[in-house]
C-alpha positions in Angstrom: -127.9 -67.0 9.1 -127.0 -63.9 7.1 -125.1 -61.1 8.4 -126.9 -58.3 8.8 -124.8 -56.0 7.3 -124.6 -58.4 3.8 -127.9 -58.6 2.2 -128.3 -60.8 -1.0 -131.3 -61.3 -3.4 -131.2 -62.7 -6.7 -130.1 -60.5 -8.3 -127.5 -58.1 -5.8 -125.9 -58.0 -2.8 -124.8 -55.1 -0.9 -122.2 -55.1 1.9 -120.2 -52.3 4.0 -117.1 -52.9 5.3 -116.1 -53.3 9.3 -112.4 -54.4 8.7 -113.5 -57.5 10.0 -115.4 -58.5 7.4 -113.1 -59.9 5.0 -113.9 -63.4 5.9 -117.4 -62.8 5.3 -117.2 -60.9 1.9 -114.6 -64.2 0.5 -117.7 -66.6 1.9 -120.1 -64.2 -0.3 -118.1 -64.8 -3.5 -117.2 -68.4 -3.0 -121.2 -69.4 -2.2 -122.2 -67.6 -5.4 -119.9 -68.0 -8.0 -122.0 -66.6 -10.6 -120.7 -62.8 -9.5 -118.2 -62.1 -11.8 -118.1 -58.2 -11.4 -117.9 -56.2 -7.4 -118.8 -52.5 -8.2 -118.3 -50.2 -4.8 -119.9 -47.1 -5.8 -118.3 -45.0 -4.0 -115.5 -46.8 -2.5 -115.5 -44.4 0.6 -119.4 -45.6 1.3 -118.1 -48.9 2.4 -115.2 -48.4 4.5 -117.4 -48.0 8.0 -115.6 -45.6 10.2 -111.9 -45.9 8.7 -110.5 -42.5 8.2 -109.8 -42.4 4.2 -107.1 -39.6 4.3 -105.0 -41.7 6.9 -102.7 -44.3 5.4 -102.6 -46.6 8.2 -106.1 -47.2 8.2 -107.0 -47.3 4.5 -104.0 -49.5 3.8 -105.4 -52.4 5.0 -108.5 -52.9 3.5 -106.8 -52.1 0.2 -105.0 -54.8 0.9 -107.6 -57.4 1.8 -109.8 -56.0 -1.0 -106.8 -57.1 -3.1 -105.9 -60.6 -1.9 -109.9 -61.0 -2.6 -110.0 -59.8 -5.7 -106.5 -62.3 -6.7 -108.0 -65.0 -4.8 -111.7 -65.4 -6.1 -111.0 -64.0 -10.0 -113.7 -61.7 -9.3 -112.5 -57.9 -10.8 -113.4 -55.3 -8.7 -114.2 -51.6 -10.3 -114.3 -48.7 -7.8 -116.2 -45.3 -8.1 -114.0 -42.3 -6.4 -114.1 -38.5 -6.9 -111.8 -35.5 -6.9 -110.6 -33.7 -4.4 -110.7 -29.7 -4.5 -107.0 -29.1 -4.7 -105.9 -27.2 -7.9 -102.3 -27.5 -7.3 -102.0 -31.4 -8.2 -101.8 -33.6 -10.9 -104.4 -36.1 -12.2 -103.2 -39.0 -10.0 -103.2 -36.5 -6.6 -106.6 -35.4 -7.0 -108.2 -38.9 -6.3 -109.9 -38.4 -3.1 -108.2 -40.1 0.0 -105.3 -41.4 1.0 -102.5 -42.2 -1.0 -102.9 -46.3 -0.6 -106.1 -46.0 -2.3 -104.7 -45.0 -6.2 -101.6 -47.4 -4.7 -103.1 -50.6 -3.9 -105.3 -50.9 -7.2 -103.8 -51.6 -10.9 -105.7 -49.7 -13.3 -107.1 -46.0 -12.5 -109.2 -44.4 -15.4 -109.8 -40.7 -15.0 -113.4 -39.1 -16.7 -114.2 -35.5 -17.2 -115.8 -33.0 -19.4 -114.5 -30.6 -22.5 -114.8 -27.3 -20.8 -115.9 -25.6 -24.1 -118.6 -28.4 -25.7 -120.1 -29.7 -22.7 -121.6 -32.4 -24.4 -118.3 -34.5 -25.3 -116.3 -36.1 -22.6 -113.0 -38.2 -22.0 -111.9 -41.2 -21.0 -108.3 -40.9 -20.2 -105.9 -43.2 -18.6 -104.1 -41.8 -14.7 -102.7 -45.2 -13.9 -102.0 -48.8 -15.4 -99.9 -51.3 -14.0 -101.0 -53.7 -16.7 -100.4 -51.9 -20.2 -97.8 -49.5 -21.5 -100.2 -48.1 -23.8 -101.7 -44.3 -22.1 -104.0 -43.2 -24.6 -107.4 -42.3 -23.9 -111.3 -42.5 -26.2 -113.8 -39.9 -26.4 -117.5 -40.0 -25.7 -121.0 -38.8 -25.6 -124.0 -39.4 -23.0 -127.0 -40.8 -26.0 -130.8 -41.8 -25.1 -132.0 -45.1 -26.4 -135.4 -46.9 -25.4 -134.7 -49.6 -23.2 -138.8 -51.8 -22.6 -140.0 -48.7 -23.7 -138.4 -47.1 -20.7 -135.6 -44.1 -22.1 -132.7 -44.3 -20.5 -129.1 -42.9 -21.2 -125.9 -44.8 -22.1 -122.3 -44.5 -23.7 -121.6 -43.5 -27.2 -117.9 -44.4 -27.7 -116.1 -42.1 -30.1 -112.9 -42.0 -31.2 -109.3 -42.6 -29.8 -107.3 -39.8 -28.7 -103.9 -38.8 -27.2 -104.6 -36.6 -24.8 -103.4 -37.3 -21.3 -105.4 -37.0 -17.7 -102.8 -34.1 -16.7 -103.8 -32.2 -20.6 -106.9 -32.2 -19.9 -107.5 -31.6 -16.1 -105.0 -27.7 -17.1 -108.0 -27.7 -19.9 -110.5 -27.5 -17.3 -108.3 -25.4 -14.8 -107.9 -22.5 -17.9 -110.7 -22.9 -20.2 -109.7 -19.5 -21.6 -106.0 -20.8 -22.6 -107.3 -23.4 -24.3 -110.2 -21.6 -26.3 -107.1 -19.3 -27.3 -105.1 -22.4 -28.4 -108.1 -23.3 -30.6 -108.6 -19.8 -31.8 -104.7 -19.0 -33.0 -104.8 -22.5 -34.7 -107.9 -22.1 -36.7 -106.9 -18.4 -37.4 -103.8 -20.3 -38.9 -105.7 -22.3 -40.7 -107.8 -19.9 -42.2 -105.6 -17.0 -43.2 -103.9 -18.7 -46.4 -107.2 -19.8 -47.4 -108.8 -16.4 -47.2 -105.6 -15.1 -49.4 -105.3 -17.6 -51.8 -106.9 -16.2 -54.7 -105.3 -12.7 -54.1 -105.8 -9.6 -52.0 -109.0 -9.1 -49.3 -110.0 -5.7 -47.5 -108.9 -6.5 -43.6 -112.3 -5.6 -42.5 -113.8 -8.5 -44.9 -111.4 -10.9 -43.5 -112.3 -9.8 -40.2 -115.8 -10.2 -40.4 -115.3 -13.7 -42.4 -113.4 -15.0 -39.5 -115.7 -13.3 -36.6 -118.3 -16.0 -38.3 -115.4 -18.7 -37.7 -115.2 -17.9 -34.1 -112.1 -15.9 -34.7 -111.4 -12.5 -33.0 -109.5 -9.9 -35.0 -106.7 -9.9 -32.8 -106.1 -13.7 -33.2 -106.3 -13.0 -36.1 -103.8 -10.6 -36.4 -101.3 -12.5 -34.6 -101.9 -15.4 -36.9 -100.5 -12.9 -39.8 -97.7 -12.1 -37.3 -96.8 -15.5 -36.2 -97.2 -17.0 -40.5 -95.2 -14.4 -42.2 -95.1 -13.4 -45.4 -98.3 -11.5 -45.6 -98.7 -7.7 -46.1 -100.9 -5.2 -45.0 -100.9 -2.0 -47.3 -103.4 0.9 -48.3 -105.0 0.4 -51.6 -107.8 3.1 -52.2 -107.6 4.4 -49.1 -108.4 1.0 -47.5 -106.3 -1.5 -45.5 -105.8 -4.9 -47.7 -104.2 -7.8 -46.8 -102.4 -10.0 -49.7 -99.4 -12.8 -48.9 -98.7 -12.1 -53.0 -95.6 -9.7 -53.8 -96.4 -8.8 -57.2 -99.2 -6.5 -56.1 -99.5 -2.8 -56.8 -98.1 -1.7 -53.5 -97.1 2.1 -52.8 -94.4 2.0 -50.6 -95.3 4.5 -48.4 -98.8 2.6 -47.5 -97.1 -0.4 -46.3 -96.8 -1.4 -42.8 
């Protein structure tokens, strides 16, 4: 006779968790030992009427989830979200109780760029099992599945930035699109100069195009050095060359 709180067809099984269960749930995965893969989507769905934010009663059913997971060689993936908090690092703003990022080995964090909303991160918050930390990029695609579209992962490249980077990306977008800007402006300042003097309000214009504000851009010239800004013809130029014809007296 089947529980009635464990369902199983040929394909699934579902199952929420009264904390006496664990007996039934090790019975589940011994009598079919084709599941290789438990996916509790949220975790919080199937933990009945414990109280996740209290220790004492989420720490054990971490526990048994664990000695399952050792026992039967079946991995285990749990879906959590955030908390609201703004005042906490990537690990404190899993949702719950802190024996739920304590009892597991691997916690992967996933979030959005807050300026192109189309690429996301994978980044690492916890790993008991590697001492690498580095994260990979991706993007949602389309592709026709039995002529049914449906979405899927488009992995991108590797990159360094951390859980923690990212999550005071998303707290001040507007520090980070002027991180961008100043590096670009960088960037494109000795390029714009390098075959001689420009009028400032061509460069301006030129870099207005590159997503570059004028005063970025002038703190770029700041910041670089070496670049002058002088009246010729009654117009302000900018040249980072010495042997123009400056008049000393039109030099700032």
């Amino acid at each position: 006779m089947v529980h009635p709180q464990v369902r199983f067809t040929a394909s699934h099984w579902e199952w929420r968790w009264p904390t006496n269960d664990t007996g039934l749930l090790k019975k589940a995965l011994k009598d079919n030992p084709d599941i290789a893969l438990v996916a509790l989507d949220p975790l919080t769905s199937f933990f009945g009427d414990v109280n996740i934010n209290a220790d004492k009663e989420v720490r054990p059913v971490m526990d048994a989830l664990s000695k399952i997971c050792n026992a039967s060689g079946v991995s285990f993936i749990a879906v959590i979200h955030h908390n609201k908090r703004s005042d906490v690092d990537a690990l404190q703003k899993i949702l719950g109780a802190s024996s739920l990022v304590g009892a597991v080995r691997t916690i992967w964090g996933f979030s959005r760029d807050p300026e192109d909303k189309k690429q996301h991160y994978m980044t690492l918050v916890k790993s008991n099992l590697s001492a690498k930390d580095t994260g990979i990029k991706y993007t949602i695609g389309e592709k026709s599945v039995d002529g049914i579209n449906a979405a899927h992962i488009v992995w991108g490249e590797e990159t360094e930035a951390t859980s923690n980077e990212l999550l005071d990306a998303e707290r001040d977008p507007s520090g980070r699109k002027e991180n961008k800007q100043i590096t670009l402006a960088r960037e494109f300042l000795p390029q714009a100069l390098a075959k001689g003097p420009r009028l400032a309000q061509e460069l301006y214009d030129e870099a207005a195009k590159a997503g570059i504000s004028s005063d970025t851009l002038k703190r770029a010239k700041r910041e670089l050095g070496g670049i002058m800004v002088y009246r010729l013809n009654n117009r302000w130029t900018w040249s980072n060359s010495s042997d123009d014809p400056i008049a000393a007296d039109d030099v700032i």
